[in-house]
N, C-alpha and C positions, 0 to 999 in steps of 0.2 A: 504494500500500500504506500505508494509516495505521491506524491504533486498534487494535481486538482482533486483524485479523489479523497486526501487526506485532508483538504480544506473546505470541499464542501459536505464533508461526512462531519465536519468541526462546527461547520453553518447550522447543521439538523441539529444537532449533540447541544447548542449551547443558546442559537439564535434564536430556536424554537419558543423553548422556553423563557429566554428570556422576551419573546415578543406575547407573550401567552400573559405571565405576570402584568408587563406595562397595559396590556388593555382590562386585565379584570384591576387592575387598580385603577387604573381612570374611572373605568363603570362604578368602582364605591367610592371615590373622591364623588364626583358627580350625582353621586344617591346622595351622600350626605349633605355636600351644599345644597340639595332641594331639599331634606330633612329642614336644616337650619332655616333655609327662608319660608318655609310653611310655620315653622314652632316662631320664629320674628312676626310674621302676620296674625299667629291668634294673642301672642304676648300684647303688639298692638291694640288688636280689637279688646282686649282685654283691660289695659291702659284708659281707653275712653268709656271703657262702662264704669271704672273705677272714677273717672274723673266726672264722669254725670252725676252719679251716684254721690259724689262728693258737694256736685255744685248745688244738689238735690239739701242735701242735709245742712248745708248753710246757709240756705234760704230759709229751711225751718226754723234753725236756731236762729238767726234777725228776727223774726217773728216773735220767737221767743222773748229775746232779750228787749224788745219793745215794749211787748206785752208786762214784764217785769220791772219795767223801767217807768211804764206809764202810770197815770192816776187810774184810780178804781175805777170811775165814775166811767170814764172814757174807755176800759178794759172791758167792764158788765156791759158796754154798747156793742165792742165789735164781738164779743162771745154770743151776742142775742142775734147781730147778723150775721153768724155764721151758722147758728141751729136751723133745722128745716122751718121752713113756712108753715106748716102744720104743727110743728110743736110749741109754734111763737102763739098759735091761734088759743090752743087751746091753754096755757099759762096767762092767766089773767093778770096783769098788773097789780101789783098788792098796794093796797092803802100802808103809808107809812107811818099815817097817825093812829095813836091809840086813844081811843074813846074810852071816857070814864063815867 
């Protein structure tokens, strides 16, 4: 065995394989960066429901701290407009004097 066929029996022997490796490694480099940018876009979507949710709960709280900060008089009004229309009918206004 000398000359060409000892170089191209060297080609099968070593080139094979090594060209066999460089494509299944590319095919999982290339899975995994689609891996990562799918798990980056629910991380995302995930991100903005945190941050609704966020903008959601400190709206309630101003409300809050309004409502805490305000006079009575002006708190018993917005609490009566914000019960149903039906439950304002039937609560009759109470006299605040007392008869003797």
């Amino acid at each position: 065995m000398g000359g060409p066929t000892a170089v191209f029996l060297a080609l099968i022997i070593i080139g094979l394989p090594t060209v066999m490796i460089f494509l299944l490694a590319n095919r999982f480099f290339k899975f995994r960066e689609r891996k990562l940018e799918v798990e980056a876009m629910h991380a995302a979507e995930k991100a903005a429901q945190y941050a609704s949710r966020s903008h959601e709960l400190e709206e309630r709280v101003r409300v809050l701290e309004q409502i805490v900060t305000d006079s009575g008089a002006r708190t018993a009004a917005q609490i009566e407009a914000l019960r149903p229309k039906a439950a304002r009918i039937e609560r009759a206004p109470r006299d605040t004097k007392l008869e003797s």
